[in-house]
Every structure is written in structure tokens, then in C-alpha cells.
C-alpha positions in Angstrom: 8.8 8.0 19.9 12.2 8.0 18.1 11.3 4.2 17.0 7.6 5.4 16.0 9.3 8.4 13.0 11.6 6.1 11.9 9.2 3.5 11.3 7.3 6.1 9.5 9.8 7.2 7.3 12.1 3.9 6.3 10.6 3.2 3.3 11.6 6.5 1.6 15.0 5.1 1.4 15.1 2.5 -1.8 17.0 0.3 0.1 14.2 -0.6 3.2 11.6 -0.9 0.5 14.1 -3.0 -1.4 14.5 -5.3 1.8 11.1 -6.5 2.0 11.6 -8.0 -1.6 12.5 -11.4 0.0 11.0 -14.5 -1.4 9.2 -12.2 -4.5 8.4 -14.8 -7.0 9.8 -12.4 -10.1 14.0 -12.1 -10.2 16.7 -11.7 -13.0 14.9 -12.1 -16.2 11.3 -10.0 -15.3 10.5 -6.7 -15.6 9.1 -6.8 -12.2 12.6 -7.6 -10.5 12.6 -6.6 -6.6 15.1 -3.6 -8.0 12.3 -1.9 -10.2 9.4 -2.9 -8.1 11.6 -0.8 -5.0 12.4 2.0 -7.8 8.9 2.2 -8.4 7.6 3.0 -4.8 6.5 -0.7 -4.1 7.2 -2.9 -0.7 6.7 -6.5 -0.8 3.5 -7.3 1.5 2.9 -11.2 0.5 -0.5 -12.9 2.6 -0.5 -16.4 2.8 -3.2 -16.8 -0.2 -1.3 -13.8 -2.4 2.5 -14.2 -2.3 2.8 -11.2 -5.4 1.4 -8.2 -3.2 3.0 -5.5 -3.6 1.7 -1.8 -1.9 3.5 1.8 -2.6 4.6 3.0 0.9 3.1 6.2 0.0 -0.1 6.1 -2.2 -0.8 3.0 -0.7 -2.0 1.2 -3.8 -1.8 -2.6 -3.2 -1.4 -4.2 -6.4 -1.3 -8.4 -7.4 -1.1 -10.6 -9.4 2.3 -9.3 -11.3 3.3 -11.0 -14.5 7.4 -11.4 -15.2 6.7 -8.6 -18.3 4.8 -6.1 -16.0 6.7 -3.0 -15.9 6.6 -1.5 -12.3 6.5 2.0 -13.0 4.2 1.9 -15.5 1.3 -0.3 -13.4 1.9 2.5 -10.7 1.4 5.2 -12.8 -2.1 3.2 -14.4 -3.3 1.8 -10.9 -2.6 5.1 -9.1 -2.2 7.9 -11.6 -2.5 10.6 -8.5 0.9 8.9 -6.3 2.8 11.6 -5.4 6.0 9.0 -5.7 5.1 8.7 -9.2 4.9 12.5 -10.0 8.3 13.4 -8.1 10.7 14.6 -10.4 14.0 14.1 -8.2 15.7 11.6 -5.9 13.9 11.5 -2.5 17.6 12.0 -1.2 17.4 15.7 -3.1 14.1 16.3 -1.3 13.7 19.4 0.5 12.3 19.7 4.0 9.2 21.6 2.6 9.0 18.8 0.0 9.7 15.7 2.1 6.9 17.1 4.9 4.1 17.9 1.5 4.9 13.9 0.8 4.7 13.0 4.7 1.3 15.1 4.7 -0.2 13.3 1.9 0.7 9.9 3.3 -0.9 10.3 6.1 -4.1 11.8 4.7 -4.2 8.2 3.0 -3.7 6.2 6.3 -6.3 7.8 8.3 -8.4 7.4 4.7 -7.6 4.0 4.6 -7.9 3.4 8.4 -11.2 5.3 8.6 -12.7 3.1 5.1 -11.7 0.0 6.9 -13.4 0.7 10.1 -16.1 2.0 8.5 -16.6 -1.6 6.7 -16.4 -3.1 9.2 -19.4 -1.1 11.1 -21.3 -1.6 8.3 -20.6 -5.8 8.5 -21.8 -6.0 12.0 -24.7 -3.6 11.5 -25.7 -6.3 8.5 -25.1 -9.4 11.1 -27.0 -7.4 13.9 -30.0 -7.0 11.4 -30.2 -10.6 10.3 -30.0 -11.4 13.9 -33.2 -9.0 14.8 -34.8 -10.8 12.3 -34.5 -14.4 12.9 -35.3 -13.1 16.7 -38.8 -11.2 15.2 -39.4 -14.2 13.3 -39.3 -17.1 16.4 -41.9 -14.5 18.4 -44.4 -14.6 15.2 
């Protein structure tokens, strides 16, 4: 259980979501250093076709295709105007408990959002594959 909440909450510390900045394509003479992307919210989450992914551990907004002059904060703030990391006015280390649990609330709201979108599509891919099914079956019986 301990592993589970720590898991959970890592990536408020800039340092974790620094971490994860290994082998970003962008480095000293970019806007989109691993530094500002990590200021800005953002954890490195490359796929083998997309090296450049980048997704805000709390909004969730997975953004690609960076350019070196792309200024983190400022594609947050126009990809995903309603982040609450965006909005905070303080350090997460100045957080209250009231505050920190608001964030954690809101995080989660977008995970089961996410997770229930997902599923969800995928539902409706096999209800599609099903129905093409049906018909090549309706077809052979004509």
C-alpha cells in the first residue's frame, strides 16, 4: 500500500519528474530543456515512434512534437488552460494539506476520466469489428 501512495505522489517533487528527462532530445541551448519542461509540470513519456512526449503528471495533457524554442510553461498553459499545476501560485513544497488533497482530488478525477474514455474506445472498436463480422456472416447466408 505504502509503495502504491508513493507512486502516486512522486511526481509532485520537481526532481522525480526531472528524472524521467533522460534521453529528451532538447538540452542546453532550447527552451524546452528537461529543467523547464519538469518546472512546467511535464514527465518525459517517449514511445518508440514519439521520442518528444511529454504528459503533465497532473492534468495529464500529453503534448509532442516540441521544437528547441517552445517555451514549456507557456504550451501548458495553451494546450491545457484548466491544469491546476499551471494555476498554483506557490511551490508545491508550501502546499497545505487542504491544498495538496484539492490537487490529489482533481488528479484523480482525470485518471478515472482518462481510464473510463479509453475503455470506452475501446468498447466501441470491438462493437465496430463485431458488426462487420455480423455482416460478412449475413452476407455468406444470402
Amino acid at each position: 500500500m505504502e509503495n502504491l501512495v508513493e507512486e502516486d505522489v512522486k511526481f509532485y517533487i520537481f526532481e522525480n519528474r526531472l528524472k524521467t528527462f533522460d534521453g529528451w532530445p532538447f538540452d542546453k541551448d532550447c527552451a524546452c530543456t528537461p529543467e523547464n519542461m519538469a518546472k512546467a509540470g511535464f514527465v518525459h513519456t517517449p514511445t518508440e515512434n514519439s521520442p518528444d512526449v511529454a504528459m503533465c503528471f497532473l492534468c495529464l495533457k500529453e503534448l509532442e512534437g516540441w521544437e528547441p524554442d517552445d517555451d514549456p510553461q507557456q504550451e501548458h498553459k495553451i494546450h491545457s488552460p484548466s491544469c491546476n499545476f499551471i494555476a498554483l501560485k506557490k511551490k508545491v513544497e508550501e502546499l497545505t494539506v487542504e491544498e495538496f488533497f484539492k490537487l490529489q482530488r482533481e488528479r484523480h478525477k482525470r485518471i478515472v476520466s482518462k481510464m473510463a474514455n479509453e475503455a470506452v474506445a475501446r468498447f466501441s472498436e470491438a462493437a465496430k469489428q463485431r458488426r462487420v463480422e455480423l455482416l460478412k456472416i449475413d452476407l455468406q447466408e444470402e
